[in-house]
BAFI-935022 format. One record per residue (C-alpha): x negated, y, z negated. Coordinates in steps of 0.2 Angstrom, whole numbers, padded with zeros to 4 digits, always signed. Example, Ala and Ser with C-alpha at 12.3 -4.5 7.8 and 13.67 -1.06 7.14 Angstrom:
BEGIN
-0062-0022-0039
-0068-0005-0036
***
This chain:
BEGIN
-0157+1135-0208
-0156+1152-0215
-0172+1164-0213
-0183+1163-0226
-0191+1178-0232
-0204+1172-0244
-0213+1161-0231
-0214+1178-0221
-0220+1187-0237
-0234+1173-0239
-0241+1175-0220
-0241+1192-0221
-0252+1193-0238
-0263+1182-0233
-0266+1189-0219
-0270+1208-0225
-0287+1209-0233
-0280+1227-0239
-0264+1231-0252
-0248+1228-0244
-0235+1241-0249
-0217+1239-0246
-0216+1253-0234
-0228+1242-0223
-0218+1226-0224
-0201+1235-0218
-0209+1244-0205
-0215+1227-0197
-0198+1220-0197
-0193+1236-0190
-0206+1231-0176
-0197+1215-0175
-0182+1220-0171
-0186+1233-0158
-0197+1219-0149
-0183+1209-0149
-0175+1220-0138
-0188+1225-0129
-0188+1219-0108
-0198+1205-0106
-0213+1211-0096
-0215+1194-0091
-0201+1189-0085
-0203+1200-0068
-0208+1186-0054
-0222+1191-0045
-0217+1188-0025
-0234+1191-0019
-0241+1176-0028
-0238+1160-0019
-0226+1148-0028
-0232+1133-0040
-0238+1118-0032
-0241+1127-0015
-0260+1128-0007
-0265+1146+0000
-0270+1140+0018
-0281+1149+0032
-0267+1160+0036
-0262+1167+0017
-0274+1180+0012
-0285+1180-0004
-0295+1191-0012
-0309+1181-0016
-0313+1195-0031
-0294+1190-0039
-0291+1173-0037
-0278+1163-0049
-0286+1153-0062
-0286+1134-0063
-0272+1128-0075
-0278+1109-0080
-0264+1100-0087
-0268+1098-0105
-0268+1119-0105
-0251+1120-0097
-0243+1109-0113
-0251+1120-0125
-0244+1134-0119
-0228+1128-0121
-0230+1123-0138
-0237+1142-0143
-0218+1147-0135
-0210+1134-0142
-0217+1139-0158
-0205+1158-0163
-0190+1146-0162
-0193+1143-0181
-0177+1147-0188
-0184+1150-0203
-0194+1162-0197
-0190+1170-0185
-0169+1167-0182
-0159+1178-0191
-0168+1188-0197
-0159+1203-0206
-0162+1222-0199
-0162+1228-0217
-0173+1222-0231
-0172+1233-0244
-0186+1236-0259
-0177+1227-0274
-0177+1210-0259
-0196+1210-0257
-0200+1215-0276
-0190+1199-0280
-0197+1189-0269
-0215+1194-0274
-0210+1193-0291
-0206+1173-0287
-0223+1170-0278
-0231+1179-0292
-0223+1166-0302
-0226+1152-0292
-0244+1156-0290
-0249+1159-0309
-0239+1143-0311
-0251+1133-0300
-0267+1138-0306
-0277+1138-0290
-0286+1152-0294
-0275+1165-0284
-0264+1180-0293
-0254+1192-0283
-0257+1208-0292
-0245+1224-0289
-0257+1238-0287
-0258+1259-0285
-0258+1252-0266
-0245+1239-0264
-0246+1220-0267
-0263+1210-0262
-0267+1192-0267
-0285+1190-0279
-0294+1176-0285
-0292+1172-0306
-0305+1182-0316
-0311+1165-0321
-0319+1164-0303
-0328+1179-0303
-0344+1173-0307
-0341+1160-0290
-0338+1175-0281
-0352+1185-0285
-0364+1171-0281
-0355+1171-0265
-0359+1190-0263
-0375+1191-0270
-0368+1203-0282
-0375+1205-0300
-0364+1204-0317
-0353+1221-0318
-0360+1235-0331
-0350+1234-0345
-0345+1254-0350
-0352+1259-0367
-0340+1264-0380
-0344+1283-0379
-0340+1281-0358
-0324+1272-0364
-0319+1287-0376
-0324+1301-0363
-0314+1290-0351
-0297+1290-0363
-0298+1308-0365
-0300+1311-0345
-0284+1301-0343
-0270+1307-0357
-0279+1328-0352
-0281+1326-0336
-0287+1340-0328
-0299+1343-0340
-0316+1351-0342
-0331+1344-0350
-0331+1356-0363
-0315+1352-0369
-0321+1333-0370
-0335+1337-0381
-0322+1349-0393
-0314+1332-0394
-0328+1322-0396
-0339+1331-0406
-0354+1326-0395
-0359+1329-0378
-0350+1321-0366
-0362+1323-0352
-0371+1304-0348
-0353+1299-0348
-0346+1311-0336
-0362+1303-0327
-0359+1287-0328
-0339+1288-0326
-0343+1297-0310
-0356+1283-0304
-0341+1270-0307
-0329+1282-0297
-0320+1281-0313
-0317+1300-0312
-0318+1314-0299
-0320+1332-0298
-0302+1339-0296
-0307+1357-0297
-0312+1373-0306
-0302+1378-0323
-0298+1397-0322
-0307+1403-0336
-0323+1411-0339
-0336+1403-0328
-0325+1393-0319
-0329+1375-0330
-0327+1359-0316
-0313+1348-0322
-0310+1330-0320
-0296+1319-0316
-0295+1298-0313
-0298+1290-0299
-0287+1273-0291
-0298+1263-0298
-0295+1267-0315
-0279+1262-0314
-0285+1246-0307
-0298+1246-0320
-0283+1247-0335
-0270+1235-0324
-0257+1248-0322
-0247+1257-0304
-0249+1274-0311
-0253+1286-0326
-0234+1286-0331
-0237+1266-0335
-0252+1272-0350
-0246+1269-0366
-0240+1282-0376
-0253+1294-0389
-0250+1291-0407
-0262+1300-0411
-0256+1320-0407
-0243+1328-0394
-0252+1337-0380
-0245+1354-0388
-0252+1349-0403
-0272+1345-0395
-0269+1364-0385
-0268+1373-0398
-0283+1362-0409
-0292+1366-0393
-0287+1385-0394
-0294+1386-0410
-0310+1376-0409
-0313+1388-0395
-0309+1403-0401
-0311+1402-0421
-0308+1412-0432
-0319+1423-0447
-0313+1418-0463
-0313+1431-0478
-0313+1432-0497
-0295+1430-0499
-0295+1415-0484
-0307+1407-0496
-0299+1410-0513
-0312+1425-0520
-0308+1442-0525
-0309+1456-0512
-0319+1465-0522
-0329+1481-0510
-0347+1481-0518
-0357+1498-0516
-0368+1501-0500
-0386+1504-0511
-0387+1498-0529
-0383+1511-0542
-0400+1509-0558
-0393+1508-0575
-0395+1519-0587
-0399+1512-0604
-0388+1515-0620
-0392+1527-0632
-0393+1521-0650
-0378+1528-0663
-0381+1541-0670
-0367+1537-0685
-0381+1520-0688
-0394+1532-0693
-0385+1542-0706
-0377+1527-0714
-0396+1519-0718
-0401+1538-0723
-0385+1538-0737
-0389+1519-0743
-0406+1525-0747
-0406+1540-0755
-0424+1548-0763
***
């Protein structure tokens, strides 16, 4: 019977309460294999011990601080059944020195199958971490009775938009959020922080050294995906596009007269009066003609 590898792969996930990356799984195989080989550090007899079914008389030291422990019979079969038990073959005979990635990713891939197919309330989920085995988000309320744990705090929409922009401008600084935003963005940073949503990832290098922000692992936990490379795909504007807005918005500009369509017209510093105009002289003489004595 050939080895079966995704028996192996089921002990070992049940058996880690932590993510199990595939780095993890061919290093224990490699620990298989060099334990194979290892000496058997039981298999040296020990001569000083008297041989089975012999009584230590009067005349055969013992150390009455050391003495042999009583083996009843009932013990002595089951410890052959525990070294009876590695002769699996499908376990542990064999067993191939090499088992690459694209091996185990198939083989999760069935179990993951397997288990979404059953419907017994367990998913195997592929996380930042490696592979780990959860229960169905339709047990979750079971669970947190079990823990004691109140309902999760749903994230208000204005968290979830300071959340987006921390993930596609990552590093980014809280004033550039509220460029974007057009509102403060500072009980989100809050709140995002109190989740461990985001983290501080350092100080921008510009003018009073602005904190920036980054996502955490459970964020991408949170949205379901193995890294940031996985988020889908702005459609909204190019990151060249959202520096430069952001340069402007920072950094406006004065508009002038022409900007805006008006004449550049240069009025004088102080008002100038104005004089009134004199009545025609040429008026006067023309009434004098039309009426003559």
């Amino acid at each position: 019977m050939a080895f079966n590898l995704k028996k192996v792969l089921k002990a070992l996930l049940f058996s880690s309460s932590q993510p199990l990356a595939i780095k993890d799984i061919q290093a224990a195989f490699t620990r298989f294999h060099d334990s194979a080989f290892a000496p058997d550090a039981g298999a040296a007899e020990d001569t000083t011990a008297p041989a089975s079914g012999e009584v230590a008389s009067a005349e055969t030291p013992v150390d009455s601080a050391v003495q042999a422990p009583i083996v009843t019979e009932p013990a002595v079969e089951a410890v052959e059944v525990i070294a009876e038990a590695p002769a699996d073959p499908e376990l542990y005979s064999d067993v191939p020195s090499l088992i690459t990635a694209t091996q185990i990713r198939e083989v999760m891939d069935q179990i993951s199958a397997e288990l979404r197919a059953a419907a017994d309330g367990m998913l195997l989920i592929e996380g930042n971490s490696g592979y780990r085995l959860v229960t169905h988000p339709r047990f979750a309320r079971w669970v947190r009775i079990l823990r004691s744990e109140p309902p999760p705090v749903k994230l208000s929409q204005s968290a979830i938009e300071t959340l987006a922009i921390v993930a596609y401008r990552q590093p980014v600084t809280r004033g550039e959020i509220e460029i974007i935003r057009g509102v403060s963005a500072e009980a989100g940073i809050t709140k995002l922080l109190e989740r461990e949503m985001v983290y501080v990832v350092g100080r921008a290098d510009l003018p009073g050294r602005p904190i920036q922000y980054g996502t955490t692992d459970n964020f991408l936990e949170f949205v379901g995906v193995k890294s940031l490379d996985e988020l889908p795909a702005s459609d909204v504007l190019s990151s060249r596009q959202i520096d430069e807005w952001l340069k402007t918005a920072m950094n406006p500009t004065t508009l002038s007269d022409t900007d805006m369509g008006l004449a550049n017209e240069q009025l004088p510093l102080e008002a100038q009066p104005v004089e009134p105009e004199a009545a025609p002289a040429e008026s006067s003489a023309g009434q004098e003609v039309s009426n003559p004595a």
